[in-house]
Every structure is written in C-alpha cells, then in structure tokens.
Backbone as CSV, one residue per row, in Angstrom:
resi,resn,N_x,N_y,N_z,CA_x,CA_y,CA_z,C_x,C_y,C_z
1,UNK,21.778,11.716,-2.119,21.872,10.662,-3.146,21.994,11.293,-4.531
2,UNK,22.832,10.651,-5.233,22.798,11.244,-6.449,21.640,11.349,-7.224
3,UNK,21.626,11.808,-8.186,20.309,11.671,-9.435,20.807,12.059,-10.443
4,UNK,20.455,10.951,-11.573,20.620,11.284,-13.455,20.066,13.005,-13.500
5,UNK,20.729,13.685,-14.551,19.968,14.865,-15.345,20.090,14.828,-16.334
6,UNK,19.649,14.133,-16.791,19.543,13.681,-17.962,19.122,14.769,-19.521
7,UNK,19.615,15.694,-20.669,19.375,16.189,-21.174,18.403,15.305,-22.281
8,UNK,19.118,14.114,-22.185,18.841,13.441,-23.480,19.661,12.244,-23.738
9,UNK,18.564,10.612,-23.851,19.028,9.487,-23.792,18.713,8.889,-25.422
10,UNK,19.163,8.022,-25.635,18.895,7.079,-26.314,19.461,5.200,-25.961
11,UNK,17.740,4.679,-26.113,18.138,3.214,-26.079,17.722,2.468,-26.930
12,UNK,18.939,1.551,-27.043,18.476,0.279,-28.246,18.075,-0.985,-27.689
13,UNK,17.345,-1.401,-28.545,16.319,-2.943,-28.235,15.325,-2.651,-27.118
14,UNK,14.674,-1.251,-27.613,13.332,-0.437,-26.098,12.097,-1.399,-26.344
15,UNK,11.600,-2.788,-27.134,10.838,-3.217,-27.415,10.207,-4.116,-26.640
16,UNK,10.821,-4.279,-25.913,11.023,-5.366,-24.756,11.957,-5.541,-23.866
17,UNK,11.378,-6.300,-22.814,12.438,-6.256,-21.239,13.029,-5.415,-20.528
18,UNK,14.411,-4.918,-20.417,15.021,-4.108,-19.745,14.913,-2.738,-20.541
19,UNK,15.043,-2.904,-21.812,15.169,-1.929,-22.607,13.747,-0.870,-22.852
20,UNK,12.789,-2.085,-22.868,11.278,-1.288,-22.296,11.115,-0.629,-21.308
21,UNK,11.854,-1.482,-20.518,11.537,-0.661,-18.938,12.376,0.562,-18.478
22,UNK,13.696,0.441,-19.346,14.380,1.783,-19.399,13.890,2.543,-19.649
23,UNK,13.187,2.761,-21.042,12.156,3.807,-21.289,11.210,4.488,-20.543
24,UNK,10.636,3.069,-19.733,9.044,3.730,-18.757,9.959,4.670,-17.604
25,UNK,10.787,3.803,-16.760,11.222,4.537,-15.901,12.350,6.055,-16.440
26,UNK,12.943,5.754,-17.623,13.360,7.339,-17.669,12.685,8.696,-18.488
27,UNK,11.290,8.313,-18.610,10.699,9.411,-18.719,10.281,10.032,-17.292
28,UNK,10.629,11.500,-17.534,10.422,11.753,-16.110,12.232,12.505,-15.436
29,UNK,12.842,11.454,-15.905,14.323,11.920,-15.846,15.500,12.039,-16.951
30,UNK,14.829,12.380,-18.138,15.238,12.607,-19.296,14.420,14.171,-19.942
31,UNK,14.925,14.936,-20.808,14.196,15.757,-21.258,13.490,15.345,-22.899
32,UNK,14.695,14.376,-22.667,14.348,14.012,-24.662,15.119,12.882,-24.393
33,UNK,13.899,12.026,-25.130,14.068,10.415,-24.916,14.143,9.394,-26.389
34,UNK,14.827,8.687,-26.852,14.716,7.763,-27.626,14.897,6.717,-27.830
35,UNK,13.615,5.938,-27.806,13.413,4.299,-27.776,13.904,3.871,-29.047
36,UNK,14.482,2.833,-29.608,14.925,2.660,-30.927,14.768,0.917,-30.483
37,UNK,14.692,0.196,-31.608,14.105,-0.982,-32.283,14.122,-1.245,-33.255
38,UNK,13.892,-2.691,-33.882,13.725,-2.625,-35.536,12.996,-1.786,-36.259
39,UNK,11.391,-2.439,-35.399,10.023,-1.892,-35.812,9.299,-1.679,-35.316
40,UNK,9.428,0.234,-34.436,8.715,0.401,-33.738,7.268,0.288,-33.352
41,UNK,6.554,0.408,-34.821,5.455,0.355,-34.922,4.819,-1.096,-35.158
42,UNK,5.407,-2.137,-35.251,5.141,-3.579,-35.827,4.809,-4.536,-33.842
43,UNK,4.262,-5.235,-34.319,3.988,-6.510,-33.246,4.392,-6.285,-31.764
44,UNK,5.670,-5.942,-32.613,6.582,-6.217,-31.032,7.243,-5.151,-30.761
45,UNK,6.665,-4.142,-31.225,7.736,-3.129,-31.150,7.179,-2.103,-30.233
46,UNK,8.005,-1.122,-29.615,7.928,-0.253,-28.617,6.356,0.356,-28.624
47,UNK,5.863,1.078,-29.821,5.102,1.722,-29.630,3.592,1.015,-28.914
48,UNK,3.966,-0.162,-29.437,2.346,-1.331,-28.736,2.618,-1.345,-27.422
49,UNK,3.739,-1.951,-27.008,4.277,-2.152,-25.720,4.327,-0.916,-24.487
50,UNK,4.209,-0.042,-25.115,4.580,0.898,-24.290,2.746,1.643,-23.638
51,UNK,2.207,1.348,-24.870,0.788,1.305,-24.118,0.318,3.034,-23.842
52,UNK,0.108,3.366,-23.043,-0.442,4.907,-22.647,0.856,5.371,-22.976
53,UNK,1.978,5.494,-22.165,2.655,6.250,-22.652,3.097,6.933,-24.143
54,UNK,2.985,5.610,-25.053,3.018,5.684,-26.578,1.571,6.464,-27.138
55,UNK,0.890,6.142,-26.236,-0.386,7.305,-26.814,-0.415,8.614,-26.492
56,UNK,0.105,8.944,-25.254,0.247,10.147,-24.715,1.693,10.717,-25.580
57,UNK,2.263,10.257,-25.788,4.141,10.567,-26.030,4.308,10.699,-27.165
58,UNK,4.127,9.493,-27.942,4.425,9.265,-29.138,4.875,10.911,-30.500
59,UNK,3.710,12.248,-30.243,4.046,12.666,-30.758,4.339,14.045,-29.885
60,UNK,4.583,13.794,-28.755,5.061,14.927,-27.949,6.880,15.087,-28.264
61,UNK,7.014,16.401,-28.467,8.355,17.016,-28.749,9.507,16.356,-27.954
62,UNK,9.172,15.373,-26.666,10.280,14.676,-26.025,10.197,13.503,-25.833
63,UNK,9.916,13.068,-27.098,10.020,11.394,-27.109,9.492,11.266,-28.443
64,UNK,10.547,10.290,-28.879,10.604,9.543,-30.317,10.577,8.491,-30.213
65,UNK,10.034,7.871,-30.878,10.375,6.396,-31.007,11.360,6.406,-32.697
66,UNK,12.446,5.698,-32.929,13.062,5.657,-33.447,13.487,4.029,-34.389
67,UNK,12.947,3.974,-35.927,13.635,2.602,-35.915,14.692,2.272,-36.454
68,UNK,15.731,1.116,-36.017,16.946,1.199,-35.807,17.123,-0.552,-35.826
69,UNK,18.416,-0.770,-37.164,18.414,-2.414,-37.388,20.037,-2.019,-36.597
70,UNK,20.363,-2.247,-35.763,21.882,-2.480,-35.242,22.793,-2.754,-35.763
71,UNK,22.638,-3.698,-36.977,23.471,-4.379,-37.489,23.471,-3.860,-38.937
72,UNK,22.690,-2.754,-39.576,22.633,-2.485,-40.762,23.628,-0.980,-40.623
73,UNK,24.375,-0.641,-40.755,24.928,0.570,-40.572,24.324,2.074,-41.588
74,UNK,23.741,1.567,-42.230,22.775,2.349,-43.102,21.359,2.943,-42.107
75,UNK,20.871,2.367,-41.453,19.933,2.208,-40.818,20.444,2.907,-39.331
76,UNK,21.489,2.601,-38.765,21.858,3.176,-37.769,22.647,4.919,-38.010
77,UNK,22.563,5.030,-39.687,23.272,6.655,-39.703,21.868,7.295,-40.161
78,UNK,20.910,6.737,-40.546,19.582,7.548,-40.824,18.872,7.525,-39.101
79,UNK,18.738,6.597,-38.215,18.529,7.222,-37.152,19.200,8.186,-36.157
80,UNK,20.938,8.385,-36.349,21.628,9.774,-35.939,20.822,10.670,-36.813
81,UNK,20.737,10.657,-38.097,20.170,11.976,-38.692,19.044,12.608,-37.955
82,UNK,17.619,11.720,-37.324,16.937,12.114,-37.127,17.019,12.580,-35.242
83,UNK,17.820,11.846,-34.836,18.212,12.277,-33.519,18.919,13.425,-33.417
84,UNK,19.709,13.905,-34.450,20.576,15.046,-34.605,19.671,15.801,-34.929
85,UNK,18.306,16.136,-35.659,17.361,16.799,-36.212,16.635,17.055,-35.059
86,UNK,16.006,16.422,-34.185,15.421,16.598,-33.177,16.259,17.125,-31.820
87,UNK,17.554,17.062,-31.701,17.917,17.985,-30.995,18.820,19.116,-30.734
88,UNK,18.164,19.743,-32.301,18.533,21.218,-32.551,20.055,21.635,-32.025
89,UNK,21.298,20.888,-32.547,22.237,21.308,-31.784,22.898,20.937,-30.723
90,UNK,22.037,20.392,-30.164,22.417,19.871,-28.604,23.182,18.546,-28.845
91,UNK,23.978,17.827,-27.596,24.789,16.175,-27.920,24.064,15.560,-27.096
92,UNK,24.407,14.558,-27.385,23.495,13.072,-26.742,24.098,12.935,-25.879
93,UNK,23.298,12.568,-24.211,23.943,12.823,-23.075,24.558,11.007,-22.568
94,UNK,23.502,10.154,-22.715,23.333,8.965,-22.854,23.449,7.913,-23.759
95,UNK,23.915,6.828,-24.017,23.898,5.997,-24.963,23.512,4.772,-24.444
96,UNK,22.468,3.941,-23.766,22.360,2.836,-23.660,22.256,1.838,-24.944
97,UNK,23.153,0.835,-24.892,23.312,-0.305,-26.264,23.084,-1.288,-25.391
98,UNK,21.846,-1.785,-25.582,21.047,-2.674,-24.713,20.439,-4.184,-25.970
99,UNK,20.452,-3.702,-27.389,20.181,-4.472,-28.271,21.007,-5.712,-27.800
100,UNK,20.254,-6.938,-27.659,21.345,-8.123,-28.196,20.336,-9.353,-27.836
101,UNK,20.729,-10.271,-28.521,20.255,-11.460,-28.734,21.151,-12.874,-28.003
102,UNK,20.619,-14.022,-27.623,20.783,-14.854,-27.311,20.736,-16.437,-27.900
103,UNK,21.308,-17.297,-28.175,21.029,-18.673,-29.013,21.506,-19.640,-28.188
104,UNK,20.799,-20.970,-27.989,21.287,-21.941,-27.496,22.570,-22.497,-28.473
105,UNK,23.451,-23.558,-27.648,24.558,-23.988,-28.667,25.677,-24.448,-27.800
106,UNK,26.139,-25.612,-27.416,27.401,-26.185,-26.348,28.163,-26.336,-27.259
107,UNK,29.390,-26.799,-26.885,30.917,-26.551,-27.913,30.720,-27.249,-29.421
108,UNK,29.364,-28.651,-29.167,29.545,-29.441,-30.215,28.767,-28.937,-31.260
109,UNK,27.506,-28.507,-31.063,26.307,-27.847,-31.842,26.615,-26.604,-32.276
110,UNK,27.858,-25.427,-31.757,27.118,-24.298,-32.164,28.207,-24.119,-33.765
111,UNK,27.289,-23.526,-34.167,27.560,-23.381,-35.927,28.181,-21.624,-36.158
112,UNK,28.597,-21.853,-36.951,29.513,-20.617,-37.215,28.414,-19.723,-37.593
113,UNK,27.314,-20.109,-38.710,26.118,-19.272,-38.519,25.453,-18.584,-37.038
114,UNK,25.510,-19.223,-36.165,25.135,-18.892,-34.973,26.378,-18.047,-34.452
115,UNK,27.601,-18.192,-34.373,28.439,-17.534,-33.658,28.202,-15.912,-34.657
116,UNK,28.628,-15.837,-36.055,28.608,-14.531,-36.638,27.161,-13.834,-36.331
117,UNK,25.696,-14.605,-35.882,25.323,-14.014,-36.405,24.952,-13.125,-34.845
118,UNK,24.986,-13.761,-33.741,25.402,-13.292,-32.055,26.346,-12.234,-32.034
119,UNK,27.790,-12.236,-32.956,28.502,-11.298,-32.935,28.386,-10.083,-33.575
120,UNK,27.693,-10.378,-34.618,26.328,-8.976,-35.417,26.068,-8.374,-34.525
121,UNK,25.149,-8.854,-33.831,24.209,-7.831,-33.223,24.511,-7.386,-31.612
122,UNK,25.712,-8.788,-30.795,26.151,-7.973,-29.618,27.394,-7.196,-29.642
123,UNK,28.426,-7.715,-31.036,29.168,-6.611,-30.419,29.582,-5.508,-31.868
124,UNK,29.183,-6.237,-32.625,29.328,-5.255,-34.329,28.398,-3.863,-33.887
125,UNK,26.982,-4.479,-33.494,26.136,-3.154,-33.577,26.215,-2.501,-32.419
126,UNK,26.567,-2.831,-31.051,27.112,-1.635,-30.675,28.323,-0.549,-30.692
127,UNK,29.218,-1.303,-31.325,30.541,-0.969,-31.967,29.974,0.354,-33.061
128,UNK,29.142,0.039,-33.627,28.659,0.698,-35.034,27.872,1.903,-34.264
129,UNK,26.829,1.329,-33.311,26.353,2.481,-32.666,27.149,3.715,-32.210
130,UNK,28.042,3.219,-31.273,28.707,3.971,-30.477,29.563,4.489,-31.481
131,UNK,30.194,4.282,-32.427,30.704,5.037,-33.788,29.883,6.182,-34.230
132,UNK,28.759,5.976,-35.095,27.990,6.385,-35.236,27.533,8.305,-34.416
133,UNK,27.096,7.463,-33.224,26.439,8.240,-32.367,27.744,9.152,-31.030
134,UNK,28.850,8.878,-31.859,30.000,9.247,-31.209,29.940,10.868,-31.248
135,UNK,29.644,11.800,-32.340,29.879,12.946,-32.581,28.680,13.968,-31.965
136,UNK,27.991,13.183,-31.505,26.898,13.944,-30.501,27.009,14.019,-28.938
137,UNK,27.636,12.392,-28.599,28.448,12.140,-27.363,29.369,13.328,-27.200
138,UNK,30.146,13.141,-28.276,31.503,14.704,-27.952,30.397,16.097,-27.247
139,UNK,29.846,16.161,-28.363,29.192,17.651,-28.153,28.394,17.901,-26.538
140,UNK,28.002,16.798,-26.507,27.583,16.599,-24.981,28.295,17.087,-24.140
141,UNK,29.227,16.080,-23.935,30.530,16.196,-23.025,30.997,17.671,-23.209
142,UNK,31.276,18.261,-24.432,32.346,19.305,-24.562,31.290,20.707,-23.816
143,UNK,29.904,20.596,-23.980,29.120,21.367,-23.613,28.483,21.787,-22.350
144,UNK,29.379,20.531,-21.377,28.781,20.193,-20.603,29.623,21.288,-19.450
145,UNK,29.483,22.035,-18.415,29.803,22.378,-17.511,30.493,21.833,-16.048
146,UNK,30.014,20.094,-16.265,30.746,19.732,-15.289,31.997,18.811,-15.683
147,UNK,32.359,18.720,-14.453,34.138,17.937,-14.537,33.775,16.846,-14.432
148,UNK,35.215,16.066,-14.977,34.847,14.803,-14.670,33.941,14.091,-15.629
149,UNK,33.855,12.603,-15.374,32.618,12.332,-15.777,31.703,11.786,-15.267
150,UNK,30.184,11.671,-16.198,28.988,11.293,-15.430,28.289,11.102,-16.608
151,UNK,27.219,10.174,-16.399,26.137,9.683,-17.151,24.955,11.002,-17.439
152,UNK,25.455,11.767,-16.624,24.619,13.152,-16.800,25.405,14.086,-17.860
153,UNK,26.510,13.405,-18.225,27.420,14.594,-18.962,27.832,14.104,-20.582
154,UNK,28.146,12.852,-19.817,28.588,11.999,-21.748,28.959,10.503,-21.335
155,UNK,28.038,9.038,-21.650,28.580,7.990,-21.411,27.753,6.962,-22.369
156,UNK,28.201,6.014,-22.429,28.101,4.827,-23.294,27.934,3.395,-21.983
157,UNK,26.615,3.073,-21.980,26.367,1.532,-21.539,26.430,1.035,-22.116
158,UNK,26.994,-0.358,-22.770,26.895,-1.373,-22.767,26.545,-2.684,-21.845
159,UNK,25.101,-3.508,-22.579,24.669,-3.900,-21.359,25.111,-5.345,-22.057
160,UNK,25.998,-5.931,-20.772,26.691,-6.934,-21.207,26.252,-8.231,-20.238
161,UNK,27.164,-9.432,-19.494,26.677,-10.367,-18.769,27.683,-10.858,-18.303
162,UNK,27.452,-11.378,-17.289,28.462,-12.083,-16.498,28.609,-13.651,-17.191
163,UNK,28.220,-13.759,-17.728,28.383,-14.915,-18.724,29.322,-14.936,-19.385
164,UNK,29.563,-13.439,-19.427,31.010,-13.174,-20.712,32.411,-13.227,-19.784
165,UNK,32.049,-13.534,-18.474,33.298,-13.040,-17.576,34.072,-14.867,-17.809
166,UNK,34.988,-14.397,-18.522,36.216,-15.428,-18.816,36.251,-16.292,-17.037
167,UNK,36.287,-15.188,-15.729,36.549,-15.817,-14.607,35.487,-16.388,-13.975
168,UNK,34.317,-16.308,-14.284,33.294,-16.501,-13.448,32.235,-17.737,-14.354
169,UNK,32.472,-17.280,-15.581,31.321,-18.201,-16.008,30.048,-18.573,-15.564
170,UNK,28.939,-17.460,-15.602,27.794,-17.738,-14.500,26.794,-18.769,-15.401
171,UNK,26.613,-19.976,-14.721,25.785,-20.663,-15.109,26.080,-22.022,-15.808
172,UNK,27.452,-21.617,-16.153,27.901,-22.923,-16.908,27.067,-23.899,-17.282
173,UNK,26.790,-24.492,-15.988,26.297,-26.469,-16.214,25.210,-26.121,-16.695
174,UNK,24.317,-25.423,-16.353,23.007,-25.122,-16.949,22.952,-24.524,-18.418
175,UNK,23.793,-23.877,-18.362,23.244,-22.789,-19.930,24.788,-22.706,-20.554
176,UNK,25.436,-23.707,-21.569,26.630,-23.389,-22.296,26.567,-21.628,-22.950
177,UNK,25.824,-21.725,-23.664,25.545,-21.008,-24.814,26.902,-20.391,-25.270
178,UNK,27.198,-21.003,-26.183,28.915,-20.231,-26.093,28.956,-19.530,-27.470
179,UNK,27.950,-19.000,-27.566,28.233,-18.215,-29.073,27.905,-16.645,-27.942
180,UNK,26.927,-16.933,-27.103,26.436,-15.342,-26.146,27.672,-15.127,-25.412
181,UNK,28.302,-16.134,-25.160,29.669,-16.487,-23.235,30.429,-15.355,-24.536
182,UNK,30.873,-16.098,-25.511,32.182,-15.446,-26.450,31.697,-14.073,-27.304
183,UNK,30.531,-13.677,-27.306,30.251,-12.154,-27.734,30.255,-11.226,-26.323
184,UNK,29.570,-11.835,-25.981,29.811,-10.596,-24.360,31.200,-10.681,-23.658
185,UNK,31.771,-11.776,-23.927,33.233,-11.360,-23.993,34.068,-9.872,-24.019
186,UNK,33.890,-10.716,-25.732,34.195,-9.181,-26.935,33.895,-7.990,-26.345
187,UNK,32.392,-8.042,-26.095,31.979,-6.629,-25.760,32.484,-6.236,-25.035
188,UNK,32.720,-7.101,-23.837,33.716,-6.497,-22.467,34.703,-5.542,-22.959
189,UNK,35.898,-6.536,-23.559,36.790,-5.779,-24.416,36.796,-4.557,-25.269
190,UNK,35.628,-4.398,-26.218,34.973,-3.356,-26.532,34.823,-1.839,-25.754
191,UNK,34.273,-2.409,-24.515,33.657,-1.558,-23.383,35.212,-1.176,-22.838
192,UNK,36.068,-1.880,-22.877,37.522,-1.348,-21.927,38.208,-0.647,-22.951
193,UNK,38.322,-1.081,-24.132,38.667,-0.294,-25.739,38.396,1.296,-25.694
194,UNK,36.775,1.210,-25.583,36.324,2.873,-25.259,36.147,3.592,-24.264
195,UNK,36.579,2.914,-22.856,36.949,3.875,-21.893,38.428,4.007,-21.825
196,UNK,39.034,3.791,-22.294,41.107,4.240,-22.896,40.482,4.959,-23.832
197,UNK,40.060,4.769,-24.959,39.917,5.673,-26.242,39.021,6.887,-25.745
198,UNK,38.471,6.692,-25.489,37.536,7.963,-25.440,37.426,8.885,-23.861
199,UNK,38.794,8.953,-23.129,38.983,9.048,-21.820,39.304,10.848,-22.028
200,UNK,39.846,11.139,-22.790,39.513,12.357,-23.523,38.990,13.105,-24.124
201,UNK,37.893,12.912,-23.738,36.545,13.159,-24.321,35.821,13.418,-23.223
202,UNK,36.301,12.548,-22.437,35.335,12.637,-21.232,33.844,11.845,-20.969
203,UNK,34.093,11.103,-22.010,32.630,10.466,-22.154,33.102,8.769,-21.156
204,UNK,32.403,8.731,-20.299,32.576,7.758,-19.253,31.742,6.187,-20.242
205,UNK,32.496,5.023,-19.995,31.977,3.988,-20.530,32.172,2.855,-19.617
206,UNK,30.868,2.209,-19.403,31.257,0.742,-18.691,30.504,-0.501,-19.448
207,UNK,30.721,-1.598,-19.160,30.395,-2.827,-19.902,29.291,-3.254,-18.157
208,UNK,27.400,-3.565,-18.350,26.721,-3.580,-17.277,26.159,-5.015,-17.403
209,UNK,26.287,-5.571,-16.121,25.451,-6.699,-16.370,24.183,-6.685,-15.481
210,UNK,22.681,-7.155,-16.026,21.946,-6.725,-15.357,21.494,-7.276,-14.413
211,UNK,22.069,-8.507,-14.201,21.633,-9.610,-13.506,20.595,-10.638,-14.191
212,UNK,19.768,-11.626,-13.210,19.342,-12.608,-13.862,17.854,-12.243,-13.640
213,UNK,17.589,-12.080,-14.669,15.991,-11.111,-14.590,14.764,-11.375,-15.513
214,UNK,13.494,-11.508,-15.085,12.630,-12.238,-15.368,11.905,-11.747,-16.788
215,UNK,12.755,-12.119,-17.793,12.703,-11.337,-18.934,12.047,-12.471,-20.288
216,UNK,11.362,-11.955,-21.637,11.592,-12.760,-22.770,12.575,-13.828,-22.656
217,UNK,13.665,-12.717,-22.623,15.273,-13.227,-22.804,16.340,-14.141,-21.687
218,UNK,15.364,-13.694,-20.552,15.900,-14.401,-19.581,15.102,-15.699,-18.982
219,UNK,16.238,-16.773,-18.557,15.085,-18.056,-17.492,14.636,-17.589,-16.908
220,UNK,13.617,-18.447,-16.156,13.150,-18.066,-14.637,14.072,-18.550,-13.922
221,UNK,14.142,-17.645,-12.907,14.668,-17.964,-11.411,14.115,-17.620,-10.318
222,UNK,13.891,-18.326,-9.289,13.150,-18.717,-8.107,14.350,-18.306,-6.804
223,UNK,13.590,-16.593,-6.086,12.827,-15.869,-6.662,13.533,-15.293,-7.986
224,UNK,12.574,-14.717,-9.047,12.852,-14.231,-9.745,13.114,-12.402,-9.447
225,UNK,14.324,-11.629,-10.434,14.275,-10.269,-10.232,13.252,-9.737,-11.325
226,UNK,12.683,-9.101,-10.731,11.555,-8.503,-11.420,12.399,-7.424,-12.537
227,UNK,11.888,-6.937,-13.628,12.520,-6.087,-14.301,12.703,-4.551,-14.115
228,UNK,11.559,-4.261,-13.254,11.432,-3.036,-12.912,12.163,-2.624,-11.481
229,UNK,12.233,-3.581,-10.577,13.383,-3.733,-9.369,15.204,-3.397,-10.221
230,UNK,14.921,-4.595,-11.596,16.111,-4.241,-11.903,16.923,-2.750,-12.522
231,UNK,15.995,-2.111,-13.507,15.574,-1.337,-13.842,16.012,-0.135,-12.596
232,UNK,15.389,-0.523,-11.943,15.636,0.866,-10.684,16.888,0.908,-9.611
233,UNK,17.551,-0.326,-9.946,18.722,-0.578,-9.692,19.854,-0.299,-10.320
234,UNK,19.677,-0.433,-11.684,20.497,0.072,-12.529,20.749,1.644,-12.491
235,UNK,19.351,2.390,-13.207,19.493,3.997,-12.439,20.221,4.152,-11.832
236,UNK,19.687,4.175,-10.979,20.536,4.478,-8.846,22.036,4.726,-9.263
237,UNK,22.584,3.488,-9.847,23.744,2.508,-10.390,24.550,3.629,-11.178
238,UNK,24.034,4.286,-12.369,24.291,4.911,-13.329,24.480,6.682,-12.729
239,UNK,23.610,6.848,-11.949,23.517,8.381,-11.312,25.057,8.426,-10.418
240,UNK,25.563,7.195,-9.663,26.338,6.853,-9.022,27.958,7.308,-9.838
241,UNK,27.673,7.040,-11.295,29.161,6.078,-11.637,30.130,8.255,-12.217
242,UNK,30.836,7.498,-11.836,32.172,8.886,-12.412,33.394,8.298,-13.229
243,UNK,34.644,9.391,-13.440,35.529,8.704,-14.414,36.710,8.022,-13.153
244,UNK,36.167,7.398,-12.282,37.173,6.147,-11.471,36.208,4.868,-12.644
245,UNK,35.447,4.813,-12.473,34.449,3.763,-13.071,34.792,3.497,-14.722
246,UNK,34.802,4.422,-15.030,34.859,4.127,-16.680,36.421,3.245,-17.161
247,UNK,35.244,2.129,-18.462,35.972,0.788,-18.624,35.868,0.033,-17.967
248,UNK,35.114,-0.283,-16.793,35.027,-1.374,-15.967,33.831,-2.268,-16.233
249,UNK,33.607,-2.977,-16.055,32.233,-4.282,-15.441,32.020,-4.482,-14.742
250,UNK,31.103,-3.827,-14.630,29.780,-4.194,-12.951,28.617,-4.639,-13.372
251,UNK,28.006,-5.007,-11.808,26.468,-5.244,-12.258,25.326,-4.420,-11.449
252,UNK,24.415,-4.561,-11.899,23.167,-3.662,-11.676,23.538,-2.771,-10.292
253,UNK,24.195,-3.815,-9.741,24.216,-2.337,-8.122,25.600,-1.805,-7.968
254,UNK,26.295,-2.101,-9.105,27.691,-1.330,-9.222,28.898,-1.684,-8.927
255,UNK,28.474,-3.213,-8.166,29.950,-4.034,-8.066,30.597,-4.630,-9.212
256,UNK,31.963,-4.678,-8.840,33.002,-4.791,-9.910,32.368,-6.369,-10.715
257,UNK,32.570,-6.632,-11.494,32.802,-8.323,-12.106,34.088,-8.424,-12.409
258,UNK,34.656,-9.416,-12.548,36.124,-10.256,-12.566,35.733,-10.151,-14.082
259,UNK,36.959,-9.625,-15.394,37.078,-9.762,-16.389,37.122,-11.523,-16.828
C-alpha cells in the first residue's frame, strides 16, 4: 500500500473540522507541519482545539501554527515568509486549501454581497494561496528525486464539493445554496487551470470532495461520516494519487466526479 512522505505540509482553515483533523492525523506523517487559520490563538482557533497536541507541539521545531486571513493577500505573503524561514531552504511538499465557507441563499434571496463574499474566500484565496506558496511548491518538486508526480513530491488540494459538479448537483431540493454550488464550481475550474499550468513543474493538482461529513460546516446525515473515518480516507486517497490524476475531481476514496 502506498504511504504519504511527507517532508512538509501546510493546511488552511486547521481550526476546525476536516482541516483540524488533517492536522491530528498528519502528525506522525509529516516532518514539518503547518496549521494556518485566522486566529490561531483566539476562541476558535487551532491552538485551543488541538488540545495536547498544541501543548506538546506548539513550540517544537515541527509544527507551527501559522495565522493566515485567505483573502487578505498581505497576510498570506507574511505567512510564506515565515514558512520559508522555518524551512531553511527546503520546498513545500503539500498544499492543502481546505479554507472555505458556506451561506444559505436559493436563486431569489442570494445577494451579490453573499455571492462576492463566498467567492473571496473559496476561490480568490486559494487562487492567492497557491500563487503565493507556488515558489516553494517548485523547489519541492525540482528537489525531489522521484518521477512523476505525488503528493509526496509537489501537489496542491483543493478541497472542493460535489455541489459544485454542474452534472450532479448533490442535494439540490434540500440545500440550494447557490452562492457555495457557483464558487466550488470556479474552483473546479481553478483546480483543472493548475493541473495544465503547472504540469511542468510537476506539481500534481486535484479539486477533492470530502463527502458529507459530520462537521460545524456540514448537516447531519443519518448515518453520519465521522470526520476522522473521513480524514483517513482522504490520506489513503492522497498517498494513492500520481500525474494520471492531476486536474481531476474526486472524492475522498478517489473516484472520479462528473465536472
């Protein structure tokens, strides 16, 4: 079976849900880890949440907590600085862009305030991220010894939804939300944008959906997927993927989604 080797990850929105649980489960299979958030240290932010680990970790040499507004591009080039500072040289092996937000809103209610401000933060700030955090990705990849690609070598998640799938529309009657349906769209597009663009590089990119998972952010569903089932599905998922994969949309266990 395969397995991540992870030199060195970074994830956004680690404060909660999937993005928390990315963290718990990839310490351990990361050498150097970074949780990023608004405010790590505030209410809701990683470092409370994370509990022992944040006490044990927090100031150990392989793990940062990092804070990071997605949507401020000022804010997202002072956290490369300090990620570039902390690893002496080395490129970022990982990029999970897991930040994003959700708003209710059917065709008649939703307000252009609501659509820009969904498109901020799902597909501006990972756009900005993956910009950003592009010149460490290279160094990764270029440093890397193996062929091909792999999430162990140089790649970009975007964690997107089947909500955004133009063909599938999951959920419709229940949940319009068409300011989230039409940003995870985008992102799709986004996600197929930078596996053509960046296919020379070698840095592998897919657009992930995680499924329907018992989150803040997510309904309940009966049974519900637990986050840490999902979580360990995804992994598996990611250790799996090479450059046949990159630019595509799948979900947590690696099957295709219909654009």
């Amino acid at each position: 079976m395969a397995m991540l080797n992870l030199q060195s990850v970074l994830v956004t929105g680690a404060n909660r849900g999937i993005g928390l649980e990315l963290v718990k489960q990839l310490v351990g299979k990361s050498h150097q880890i970074f949780a990023t958030c608004r405010d790590p240290e505030g209410p809701r932010g990683a470092v409370r949440k994370l509990g022992i680990l944040a006490h044990t970790n927090h100031k150990h040499k392989n793990f940062l907590f990092v804070a990071v507004d997605a949507s401020e591009p000022s804010s997202i080039r002072a956290a490369a600085a300090k990620v570039t500072e902390r690893l002496k040289g080395a490129g970022l092996n990982l990029l999970i862009n897991n930040a994003g937000i959700v708003k209710p809103g059917d065709l008649e209610s939703t307000t252009p305030e609501v659509m820009s401000e969904l498109y901020n933060t799902n597909v501006i700030g990972p756009l900005m991220v993956s910009q950003v955090f592009l010149p460490l990705l290279r160094k990764a990849a270029q440093g890397s010894p193996q062929k091909g690609m792999s999430c162990s070598k140089a790649a970009i998640i975007n964690m997107s939804s089947e909500g955004g799938s133009i063909t599938n529309l999951l959920l419709w009657e229940s949940a319009p939300v068409i300011a989230y349906r039409c940003s995870k769209a985008a992102l799709n597009m986004l996600t197929r944008c930078q596996g053509l663009g960046l296919a020379e590089d070698k840095i592998l990119c897919i657009a992930l959906h995680p499924g329907w998972v018992q989150t803040d952010m997510g309904a309940e569903a009966d049974p519900p997927q637990t986050v840490q089932s999902c979580v360990q599905d995804i992994l598996n998922t990611l250790s799996r993927l090479s450059e046949k994969d990159s630019g595509m949309f799948m979900n947590w266990e690696g099957k295709a989604i219909p654009w």
